[in-house]
DOGUNU-869922 format. One record per residue (C-alpha): residue number from 1; residue in one letter; y, x, z. Coordinates in nm, 4 decimals, decimal comma. Layout:
BEGIN
pos; code; c2; c1; c3
NUM; A; Y; X; Z
...
This chain:
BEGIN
pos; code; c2; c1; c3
1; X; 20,9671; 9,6895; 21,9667
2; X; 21,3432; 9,6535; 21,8631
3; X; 21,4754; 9,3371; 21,6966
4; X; 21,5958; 9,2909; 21,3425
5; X; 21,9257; 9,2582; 21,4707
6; X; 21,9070; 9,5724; 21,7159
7; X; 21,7253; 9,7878; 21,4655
8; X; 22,1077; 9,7125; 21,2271
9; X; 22,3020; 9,8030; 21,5296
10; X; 22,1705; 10,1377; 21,5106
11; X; 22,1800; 10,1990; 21,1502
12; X; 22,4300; 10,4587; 21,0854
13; X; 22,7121; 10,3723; 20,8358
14; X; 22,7857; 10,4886; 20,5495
15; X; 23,0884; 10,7528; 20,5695
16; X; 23,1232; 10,6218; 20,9307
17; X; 23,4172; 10,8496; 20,9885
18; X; 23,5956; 10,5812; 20,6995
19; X; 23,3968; 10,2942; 20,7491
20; X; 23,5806; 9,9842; 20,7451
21; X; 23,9198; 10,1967; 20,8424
22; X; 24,1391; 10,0515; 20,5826
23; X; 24,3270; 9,6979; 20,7508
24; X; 24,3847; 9,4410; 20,5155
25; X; 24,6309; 9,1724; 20,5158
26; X; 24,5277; 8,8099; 20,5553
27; X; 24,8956; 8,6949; 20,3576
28; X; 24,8171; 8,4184; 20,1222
29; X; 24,9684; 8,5929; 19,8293
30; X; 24,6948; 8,6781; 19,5642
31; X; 24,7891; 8,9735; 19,4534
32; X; 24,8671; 9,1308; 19,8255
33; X; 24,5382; 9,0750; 19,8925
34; X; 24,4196; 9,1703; 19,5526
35; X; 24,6200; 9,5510; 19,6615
36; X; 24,4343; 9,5845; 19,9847
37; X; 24,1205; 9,6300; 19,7639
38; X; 24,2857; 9,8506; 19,5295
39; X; 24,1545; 10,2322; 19,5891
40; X; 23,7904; 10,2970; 19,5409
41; X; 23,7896; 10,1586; 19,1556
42; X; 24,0437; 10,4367; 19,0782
43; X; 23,8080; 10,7157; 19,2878
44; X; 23,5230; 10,6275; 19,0800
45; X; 23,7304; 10,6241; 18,7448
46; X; 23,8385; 10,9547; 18,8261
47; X; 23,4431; 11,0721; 18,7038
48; X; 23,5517; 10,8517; 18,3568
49; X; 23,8279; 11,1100; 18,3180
50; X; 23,7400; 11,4763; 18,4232
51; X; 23,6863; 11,8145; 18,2106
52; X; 23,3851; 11,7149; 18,1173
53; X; 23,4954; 11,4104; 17,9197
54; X; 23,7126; 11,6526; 17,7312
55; X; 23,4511; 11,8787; 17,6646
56; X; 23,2634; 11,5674; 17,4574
57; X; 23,5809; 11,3859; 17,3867
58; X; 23,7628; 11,7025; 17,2106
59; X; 23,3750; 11,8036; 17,0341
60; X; 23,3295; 11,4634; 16,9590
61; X; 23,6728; 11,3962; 16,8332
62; X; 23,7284; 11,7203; 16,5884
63; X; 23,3797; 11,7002; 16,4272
64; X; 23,3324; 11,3294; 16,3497
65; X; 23,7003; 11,1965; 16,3355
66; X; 23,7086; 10,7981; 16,5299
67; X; 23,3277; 10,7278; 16,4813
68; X; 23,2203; 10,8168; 16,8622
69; X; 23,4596; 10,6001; 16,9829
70; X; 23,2361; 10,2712; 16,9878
71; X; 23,0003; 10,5231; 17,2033
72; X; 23,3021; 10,5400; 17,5002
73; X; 23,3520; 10,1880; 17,4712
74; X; 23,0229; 10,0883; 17,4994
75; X; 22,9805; 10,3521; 17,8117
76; X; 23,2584; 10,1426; 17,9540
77; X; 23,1365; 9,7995; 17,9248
78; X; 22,8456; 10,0058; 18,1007
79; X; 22,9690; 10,1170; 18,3761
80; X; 23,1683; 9,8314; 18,4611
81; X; 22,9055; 9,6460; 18,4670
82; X; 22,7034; 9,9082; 18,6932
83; X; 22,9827; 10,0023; 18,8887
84; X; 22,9984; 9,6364; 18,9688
85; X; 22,6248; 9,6288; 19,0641
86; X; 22,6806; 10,0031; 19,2936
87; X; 22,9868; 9,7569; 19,5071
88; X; 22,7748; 9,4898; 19,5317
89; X; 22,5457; 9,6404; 19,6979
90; X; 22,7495; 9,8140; 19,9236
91; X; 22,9218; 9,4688; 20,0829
92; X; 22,6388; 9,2767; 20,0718
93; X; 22,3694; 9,5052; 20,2579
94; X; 22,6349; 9,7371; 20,3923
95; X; 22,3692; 10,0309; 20,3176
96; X; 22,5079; 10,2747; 20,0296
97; X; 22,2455; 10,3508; 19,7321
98; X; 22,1716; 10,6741; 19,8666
99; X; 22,0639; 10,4538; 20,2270
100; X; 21,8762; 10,1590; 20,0350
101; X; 21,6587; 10,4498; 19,8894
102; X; 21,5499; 10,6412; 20,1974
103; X; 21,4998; 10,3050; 20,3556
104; X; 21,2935; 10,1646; 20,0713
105; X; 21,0864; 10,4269; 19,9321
106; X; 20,8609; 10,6849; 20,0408
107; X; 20,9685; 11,0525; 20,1737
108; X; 20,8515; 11,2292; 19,8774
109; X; 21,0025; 10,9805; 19,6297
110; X; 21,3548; 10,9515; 19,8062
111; X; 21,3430; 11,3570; 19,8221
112; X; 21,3154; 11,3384; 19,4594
113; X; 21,5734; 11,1222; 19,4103
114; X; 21,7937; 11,3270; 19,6124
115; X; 21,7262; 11,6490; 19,4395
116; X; 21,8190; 11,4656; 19,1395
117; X; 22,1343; 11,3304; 19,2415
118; X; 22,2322; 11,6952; 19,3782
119; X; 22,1900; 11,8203; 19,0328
120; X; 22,4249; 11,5628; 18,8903
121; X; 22,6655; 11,6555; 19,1519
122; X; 22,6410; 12,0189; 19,0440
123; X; 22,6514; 11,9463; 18,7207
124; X; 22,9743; 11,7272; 18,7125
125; X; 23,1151; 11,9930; 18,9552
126; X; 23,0409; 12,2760; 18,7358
127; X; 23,2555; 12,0790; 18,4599
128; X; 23,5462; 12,0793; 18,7466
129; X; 23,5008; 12,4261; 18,8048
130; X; 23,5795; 12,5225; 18,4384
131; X; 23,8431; 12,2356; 18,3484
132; X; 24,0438; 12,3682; 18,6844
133; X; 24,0008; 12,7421; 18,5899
134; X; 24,1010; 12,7077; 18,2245
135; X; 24,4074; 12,4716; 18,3103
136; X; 24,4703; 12,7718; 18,5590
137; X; 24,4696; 13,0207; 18,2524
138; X; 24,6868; 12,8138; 18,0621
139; X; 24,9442; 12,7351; 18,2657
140; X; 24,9882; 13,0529; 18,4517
141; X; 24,7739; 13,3319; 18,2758
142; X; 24,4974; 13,3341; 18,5476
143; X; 24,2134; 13,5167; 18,3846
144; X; 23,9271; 13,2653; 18,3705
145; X; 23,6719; 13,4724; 18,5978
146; X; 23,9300; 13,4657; 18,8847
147; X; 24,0537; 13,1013; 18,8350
148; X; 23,6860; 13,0039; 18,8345
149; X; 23,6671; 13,1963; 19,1860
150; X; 24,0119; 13,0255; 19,2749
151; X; 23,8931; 12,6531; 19,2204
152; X; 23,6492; 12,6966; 19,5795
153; X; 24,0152; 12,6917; 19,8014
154; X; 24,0624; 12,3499; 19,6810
155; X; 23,8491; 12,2295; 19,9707
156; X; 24,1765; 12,2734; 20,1816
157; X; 24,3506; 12,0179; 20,0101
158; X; 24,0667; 11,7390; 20,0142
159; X; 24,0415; 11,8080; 20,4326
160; X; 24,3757; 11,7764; 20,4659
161; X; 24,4072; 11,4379; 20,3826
162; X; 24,0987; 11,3641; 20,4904
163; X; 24,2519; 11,4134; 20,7858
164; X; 24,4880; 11,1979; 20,7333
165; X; 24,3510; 10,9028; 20,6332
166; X; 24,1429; 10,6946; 20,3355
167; X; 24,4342; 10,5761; 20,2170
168; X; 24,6508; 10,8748; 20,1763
169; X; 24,3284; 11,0061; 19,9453
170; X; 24,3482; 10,6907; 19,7369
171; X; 24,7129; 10,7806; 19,7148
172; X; 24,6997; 11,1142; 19,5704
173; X; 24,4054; 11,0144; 19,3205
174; X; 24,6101; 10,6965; 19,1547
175; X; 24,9771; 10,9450; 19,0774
176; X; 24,7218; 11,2040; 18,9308
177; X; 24,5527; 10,9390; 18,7048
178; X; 24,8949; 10,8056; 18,6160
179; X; 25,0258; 11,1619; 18,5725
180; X; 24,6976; 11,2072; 18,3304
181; X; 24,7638; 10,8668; 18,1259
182; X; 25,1645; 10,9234; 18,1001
183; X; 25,1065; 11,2590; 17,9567
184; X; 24,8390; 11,1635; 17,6908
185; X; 25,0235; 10,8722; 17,6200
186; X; 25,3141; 11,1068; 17,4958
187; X; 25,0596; 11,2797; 17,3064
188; X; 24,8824; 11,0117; 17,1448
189; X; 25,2475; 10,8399; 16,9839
190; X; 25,3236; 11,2014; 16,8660
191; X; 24,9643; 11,2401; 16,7089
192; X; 25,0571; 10,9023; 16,4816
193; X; 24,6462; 10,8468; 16,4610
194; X; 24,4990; 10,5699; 16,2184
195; X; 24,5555; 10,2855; 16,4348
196; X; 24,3257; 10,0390; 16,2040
197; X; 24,0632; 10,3003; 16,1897
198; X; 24,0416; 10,3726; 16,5224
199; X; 24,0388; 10,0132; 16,6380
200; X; 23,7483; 9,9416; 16,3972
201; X; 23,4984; 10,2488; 16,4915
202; X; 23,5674; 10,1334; 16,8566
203; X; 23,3774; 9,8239; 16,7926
204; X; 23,1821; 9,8881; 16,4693
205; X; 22,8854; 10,1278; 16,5385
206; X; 22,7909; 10,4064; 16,2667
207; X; 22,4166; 10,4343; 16,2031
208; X; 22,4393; 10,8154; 16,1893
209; X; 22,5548; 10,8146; 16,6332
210; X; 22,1075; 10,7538; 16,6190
211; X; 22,0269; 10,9378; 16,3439
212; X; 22,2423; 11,2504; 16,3468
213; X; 22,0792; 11,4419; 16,6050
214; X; 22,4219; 11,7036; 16,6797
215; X; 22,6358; 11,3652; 16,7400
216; X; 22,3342; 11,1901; 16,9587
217; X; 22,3329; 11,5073; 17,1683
218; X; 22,7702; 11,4270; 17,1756
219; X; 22,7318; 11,0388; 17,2345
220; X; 22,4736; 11,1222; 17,5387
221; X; 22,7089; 11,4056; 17,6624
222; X; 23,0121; 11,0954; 17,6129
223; X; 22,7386; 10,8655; 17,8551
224; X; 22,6848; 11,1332; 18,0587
225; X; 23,0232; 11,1885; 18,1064
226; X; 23,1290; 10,8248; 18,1279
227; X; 22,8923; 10,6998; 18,3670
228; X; 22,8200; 10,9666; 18,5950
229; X; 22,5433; 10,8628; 18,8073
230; X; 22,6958; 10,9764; 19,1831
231; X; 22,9506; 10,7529; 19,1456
232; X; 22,6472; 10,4826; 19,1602
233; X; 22,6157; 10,5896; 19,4795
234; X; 22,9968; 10,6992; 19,5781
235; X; 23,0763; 10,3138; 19,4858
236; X; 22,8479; 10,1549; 19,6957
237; X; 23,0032; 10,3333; 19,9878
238; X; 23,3904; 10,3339; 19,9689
239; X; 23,4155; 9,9955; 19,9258
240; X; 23,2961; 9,9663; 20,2731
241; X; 23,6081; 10,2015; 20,3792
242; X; 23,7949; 9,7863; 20,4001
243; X; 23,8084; 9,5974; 20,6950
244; X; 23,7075; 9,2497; 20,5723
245; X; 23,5160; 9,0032; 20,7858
246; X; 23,1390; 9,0961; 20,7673
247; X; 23,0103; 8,7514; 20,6691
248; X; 22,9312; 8,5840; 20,3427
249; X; 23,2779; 8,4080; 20,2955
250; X; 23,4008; 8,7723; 20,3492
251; X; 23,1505; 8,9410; 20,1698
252; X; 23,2041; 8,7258; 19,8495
253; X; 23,6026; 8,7679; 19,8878
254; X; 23,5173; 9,1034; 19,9084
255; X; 23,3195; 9,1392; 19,5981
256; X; 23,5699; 8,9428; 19,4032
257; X; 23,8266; 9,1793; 19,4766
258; X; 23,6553; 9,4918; 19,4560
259; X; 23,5278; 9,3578; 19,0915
260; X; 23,8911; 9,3434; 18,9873
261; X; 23,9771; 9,7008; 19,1372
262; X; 23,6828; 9,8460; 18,9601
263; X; 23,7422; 9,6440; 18,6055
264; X; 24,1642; 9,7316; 18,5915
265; X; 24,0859; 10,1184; 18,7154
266; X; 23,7669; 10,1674; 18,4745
267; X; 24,0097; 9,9962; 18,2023
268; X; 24,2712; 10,2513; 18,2496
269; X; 23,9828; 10,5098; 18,2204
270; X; 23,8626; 10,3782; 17,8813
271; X; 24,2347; 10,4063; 17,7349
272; X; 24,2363; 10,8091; 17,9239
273; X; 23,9157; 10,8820; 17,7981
274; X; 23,9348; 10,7051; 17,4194
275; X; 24,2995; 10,9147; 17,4213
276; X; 24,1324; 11,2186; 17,4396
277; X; 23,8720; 11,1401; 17,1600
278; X; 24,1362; 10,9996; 16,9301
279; X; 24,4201; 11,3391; 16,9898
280; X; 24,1233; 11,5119; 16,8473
281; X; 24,0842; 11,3330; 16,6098
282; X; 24,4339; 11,2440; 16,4815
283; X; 24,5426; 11,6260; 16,4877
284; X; 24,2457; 11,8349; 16,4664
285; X; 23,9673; 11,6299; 16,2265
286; X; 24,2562; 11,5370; 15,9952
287; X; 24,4478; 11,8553; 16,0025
288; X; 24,0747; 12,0132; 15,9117
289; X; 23,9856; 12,1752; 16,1977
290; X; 23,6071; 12,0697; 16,3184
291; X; 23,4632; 12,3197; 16,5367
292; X; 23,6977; 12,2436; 16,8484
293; X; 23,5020; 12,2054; 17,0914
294; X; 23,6978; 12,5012; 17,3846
295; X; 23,9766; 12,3375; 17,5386
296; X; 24,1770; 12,6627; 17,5301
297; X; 24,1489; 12,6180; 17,1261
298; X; 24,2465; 12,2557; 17,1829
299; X; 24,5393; 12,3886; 17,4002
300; X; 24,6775; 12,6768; 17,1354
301; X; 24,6380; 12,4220; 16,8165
302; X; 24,8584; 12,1465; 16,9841
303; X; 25,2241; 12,2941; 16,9723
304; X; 25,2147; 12,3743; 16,5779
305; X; 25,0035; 12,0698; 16,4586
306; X; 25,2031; 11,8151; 16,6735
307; X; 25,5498; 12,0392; 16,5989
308; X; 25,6461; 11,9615; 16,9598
309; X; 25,6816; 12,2254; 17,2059
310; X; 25,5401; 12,0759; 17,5364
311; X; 25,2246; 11,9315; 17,3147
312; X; 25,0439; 12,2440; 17,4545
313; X; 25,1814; 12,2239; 17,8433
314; X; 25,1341; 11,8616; 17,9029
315; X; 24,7912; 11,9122; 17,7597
316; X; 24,7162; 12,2038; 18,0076
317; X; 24,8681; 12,0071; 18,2932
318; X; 24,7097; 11,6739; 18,2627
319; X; 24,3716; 11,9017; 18,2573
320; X; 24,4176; 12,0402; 18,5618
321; X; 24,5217; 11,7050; 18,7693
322; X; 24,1805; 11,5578; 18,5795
323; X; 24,0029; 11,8755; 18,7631
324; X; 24,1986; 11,8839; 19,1136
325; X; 24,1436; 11,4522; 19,0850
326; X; 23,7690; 11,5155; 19,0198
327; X; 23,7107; 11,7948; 19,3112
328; X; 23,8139; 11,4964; 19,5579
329; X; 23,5163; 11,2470; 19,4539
330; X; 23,2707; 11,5144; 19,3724
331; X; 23,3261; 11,5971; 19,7641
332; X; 23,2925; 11,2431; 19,8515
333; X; 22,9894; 11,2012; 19,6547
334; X; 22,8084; 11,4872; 19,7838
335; X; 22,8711; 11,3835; 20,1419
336; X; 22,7279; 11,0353; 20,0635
337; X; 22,4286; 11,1319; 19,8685
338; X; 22,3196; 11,3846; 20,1498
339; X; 22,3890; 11,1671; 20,4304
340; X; 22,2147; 10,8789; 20,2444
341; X; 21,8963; 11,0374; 20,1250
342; X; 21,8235; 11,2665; 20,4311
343; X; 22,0046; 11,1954; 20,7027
344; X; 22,1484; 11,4992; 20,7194
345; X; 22,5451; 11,5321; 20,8267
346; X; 22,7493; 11,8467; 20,7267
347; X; 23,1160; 11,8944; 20,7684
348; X; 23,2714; 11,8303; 20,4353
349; X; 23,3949; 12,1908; 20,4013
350; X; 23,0583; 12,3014; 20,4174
351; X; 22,9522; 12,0035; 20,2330
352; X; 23,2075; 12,1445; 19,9764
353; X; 23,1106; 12,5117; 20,0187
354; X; 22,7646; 12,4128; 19,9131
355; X; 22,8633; 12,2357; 19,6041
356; X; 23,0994; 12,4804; 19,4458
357; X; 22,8674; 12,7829; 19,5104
358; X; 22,5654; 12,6299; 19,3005
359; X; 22,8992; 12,5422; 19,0568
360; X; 23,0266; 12,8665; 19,0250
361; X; 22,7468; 13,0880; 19,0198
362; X; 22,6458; 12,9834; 18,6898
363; X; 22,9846; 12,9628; 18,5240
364; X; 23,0613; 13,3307; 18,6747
365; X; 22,7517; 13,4602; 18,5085
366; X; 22,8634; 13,2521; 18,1695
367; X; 23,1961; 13,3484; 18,1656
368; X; 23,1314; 13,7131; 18,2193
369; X; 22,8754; 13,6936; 17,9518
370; X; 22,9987; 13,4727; 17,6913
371; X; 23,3872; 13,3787; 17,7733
372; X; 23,5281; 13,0712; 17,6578
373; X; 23,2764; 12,9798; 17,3774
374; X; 22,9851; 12,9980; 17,6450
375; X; 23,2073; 12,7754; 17,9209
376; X; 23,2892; 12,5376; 17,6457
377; X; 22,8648; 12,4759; 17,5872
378; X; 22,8356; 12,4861; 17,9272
379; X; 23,0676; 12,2060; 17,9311
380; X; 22,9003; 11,9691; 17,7198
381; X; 22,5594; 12,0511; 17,8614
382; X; 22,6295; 11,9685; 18,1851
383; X; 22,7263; 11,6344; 18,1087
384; X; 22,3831; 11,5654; 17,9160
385; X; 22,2323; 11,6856; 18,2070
386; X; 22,4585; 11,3762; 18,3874
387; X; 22,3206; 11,1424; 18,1116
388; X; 21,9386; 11,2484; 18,1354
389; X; 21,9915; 11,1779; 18,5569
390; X; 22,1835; 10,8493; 18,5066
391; X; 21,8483; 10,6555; 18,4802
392; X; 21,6992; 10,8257; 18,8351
393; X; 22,0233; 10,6313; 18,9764
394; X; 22,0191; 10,2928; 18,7859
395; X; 21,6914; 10,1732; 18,7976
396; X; 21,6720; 10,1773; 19,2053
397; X; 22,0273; 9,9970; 19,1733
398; X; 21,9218; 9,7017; 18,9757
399; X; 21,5534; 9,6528; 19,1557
400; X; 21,7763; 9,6152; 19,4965
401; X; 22,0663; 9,4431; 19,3768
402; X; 21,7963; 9,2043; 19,2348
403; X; 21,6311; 9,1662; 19,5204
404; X; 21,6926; 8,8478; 19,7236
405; X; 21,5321; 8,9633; 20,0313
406; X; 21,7853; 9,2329; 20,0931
407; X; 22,0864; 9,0535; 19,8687
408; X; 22,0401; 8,7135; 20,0307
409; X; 22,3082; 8,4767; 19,8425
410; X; 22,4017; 8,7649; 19,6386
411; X; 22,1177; 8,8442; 19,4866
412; X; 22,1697; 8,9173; 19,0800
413; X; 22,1205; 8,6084; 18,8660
414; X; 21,8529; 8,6180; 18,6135
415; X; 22,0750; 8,7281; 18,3257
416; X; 22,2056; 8,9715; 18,5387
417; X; 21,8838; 9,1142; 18,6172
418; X; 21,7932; 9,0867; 18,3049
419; X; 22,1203; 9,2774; 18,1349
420; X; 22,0767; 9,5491; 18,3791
421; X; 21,7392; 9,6547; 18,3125
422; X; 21,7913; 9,6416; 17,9645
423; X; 22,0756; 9,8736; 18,0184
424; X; 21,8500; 10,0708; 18,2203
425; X; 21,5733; 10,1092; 17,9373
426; X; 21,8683; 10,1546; 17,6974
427; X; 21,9978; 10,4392; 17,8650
428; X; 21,6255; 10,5936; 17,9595
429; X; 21,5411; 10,5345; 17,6070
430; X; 21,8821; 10,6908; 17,4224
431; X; 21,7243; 11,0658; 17,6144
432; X; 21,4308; 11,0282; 17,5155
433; X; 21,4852; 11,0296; 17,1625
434; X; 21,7247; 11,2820; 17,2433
435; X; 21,4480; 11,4866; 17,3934
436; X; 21,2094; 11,4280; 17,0773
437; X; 21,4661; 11,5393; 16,8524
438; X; 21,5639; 11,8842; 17,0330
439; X; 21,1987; 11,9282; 17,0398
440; X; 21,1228; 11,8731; 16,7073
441; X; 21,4264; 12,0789; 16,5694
442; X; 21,5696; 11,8106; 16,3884
């Protein structure tokens, strides 16, 4: 019978075609080594960012002004903290979620678990789908149908510098976020929004987030969108892509490090995603216009309520690097979630292939139907549907991360623990009332 130690020598990795790829230098300069960590945080922040967020963001936003921005902060503090847990994980057991499932539960449970996260990964790639097609249609007068068709070549691009390397990935990912924040940045100091306003609803919560049931179905589409449960498992992967020493002095260096990646990129998400919330607000909730929910409406409304002429283009653009930036995690995610929970290894532009086809199939068949209005609901339901899987994700992530057997030294502290399964219930508990609500027709 093989040993402890041989039985880890055959464990596969997790993305083994990255793992541990990325050198790192051993200068004693802080903040050099600090950079050699920099990468995955920004991947994962890309989910904190993509058309889905502006789906909720821009519904959220024109409807009930600054008062759903306490909801994106408080999905923030959440997801740093879970993102933090997902890493953790990752360097300290060197399994990915996806792995520490399959190897910890039974067949049928871990197959449920993976069907699960597979629907998330749909769902959040159905959201790319349409944010890429209608930036398409924008821009360049693509009609929607064939820019939805269009969005499936994009696998090119993510093999390409696969190809290439990890790093060259992480690359491309941080100039589109910076493109994305430059851009709304422009648009937020031309907006002129209620700076004391917004400041207060982003830490004073409004009763009516519980008991309005249209902006509870919002705030859990904001969650949903926020903290998207496959980049649980995404997290806890790429952060083994680094090439630090594989014992607890370099595991704990490693977790400090990847803690500060993860908390500075999710930051830089909050200000992208609150931007978003607040344009809507600033222009369309206090020029009286509530119902703005497509992003094409979003995109004509801009020019003559800002009375700048790129409003409408920078908008358009910064939504289709949020899609194209989006496309390359979803792909990652997918391959980790597959390989994790079955074992099974595709190429990633089959991987891909099988992705976007459950993605576009529905949107076709919506957007032939019901045009933009139906592609904008589609929008925000696919990001409840991220919320009501986020619990299927977190739950197994804070029973192993609090598990000292396979954490060791890292094992969560008791207020950790504690924190995270309250988050947990919090988050389990916010859809269920949900749930009740729809169900009662309130």
């Amino acid at each position: 019978m093989p040993s402890v130690e041989e039985l880890d020598q055959q464990r596969k990795p997790s993305l083994p075609d990255v793992f541990s790829s990325v050198k790192l230098t051993k200068s004693p300069v802080f903040w050099r080594r600090v950079l050699g960590f920099a990468g995955p945080g920004f991947l994962i922040s890309v989910g904190y960012m993509d058309p889905g967020n502006w789906a909720t963001d821009l519904a959220g936003g024109s409807r009930y002004g600054y008062t759903l921005l306490f909801v994106i902060m408080l999905s923030n503090l959440t997801a740093i903290l879970l993102q933090s847990l997902a890493l953790k994980l990752g360097v300290a057991t060197e399994r990915d979620l996806a792995q520490a499932c399959r190897e910890n539960y039974s067949r049928p449970t871990t197959i449920f678990l993976w069907l699960f996260a597979e629907v998330a990964i749909c769902a959040c790639d159905l959201a790319e789908v349409i944010g890429s097609a209608i930036a398409l249609e924008l821009l360049f007068g693509i009609p929607l149908l064939l820019g939805v068709i269009l969005t499936g070549t994009d696998v090119l691009l993510i093999l390409l510098l696969q190809n290439r390397g990890f790093r060259y990935l992480e690359a491309l990912v941080i100039t589109l976020i910076g493109t994305i924040a430059v851009l709304f940045g422009i648009e937020i100091v031309l907006s002129r929004p209620e700076w004391a306003a917004m400041v207060y609803k982003m830490f004073v919560p409004s009763p009516s987030i519980i008991t309005n049931r249209e902006m509870l179905y919002i705030a859990i589409g904001i969650l949903g969108a926020t903290v998207m449960p496959h980049n649980l498992y995404l997290h806890s992967s790429i952060v083994q892509t680094r090439d630090y020493a594989r014992t607890p002095e370099g595991k704990r260096e490693a977790i400090r490090f990847a803690n500060i990646d993860s908390a500075v990129a999710l930051m830089l998400a909050l200000l992208v995603n609150a931007a978003i919330l607040v344009l809507a607000a600033a222009v369309f909730h206090r020029g009286g216009h509530f119902e703005v929910a497509e992003i094409g409406d979003a995109y004509k409304l801009l020019t003559p309520m800002l009375g700048f002429t790129g409003a409408s283009t920078m908008f358009a653009l910064a939504l289709l690097a949020s899609g194209q930036n989006s496309t390359i995690t979803g792909t990652l995610a997918g391959q980790v979630v597959m390989e994790g929970f079955i074992d099974i290894r595709l190429a990633p532009w089959l991987r891909r292939l099988i992705t976007r086809t459950l993605a576009i199939i529905p949107t076709v068949i919506v957007t032939f139907f019901y045009g933009e209005q139906g592609t904008a609901d589609l929008l925000i339901l696919s990001q409840v549907i991220l919320s009501m899987q986020l619990s299927f994700a977190v739950f197994p992530l804070v029973a192993f991360t609090s598990d000292k057997d396979k954490m060791g030294e890292f094992v969560n502290r008791r207020w950790l623990k504690n924190l995270g399964y309250t988050v947990a219930c919090f988050i389990a508990g916010l859809n269920a009332w949900l749930l009740v609500q729809i169900f009662r027709g309130h």
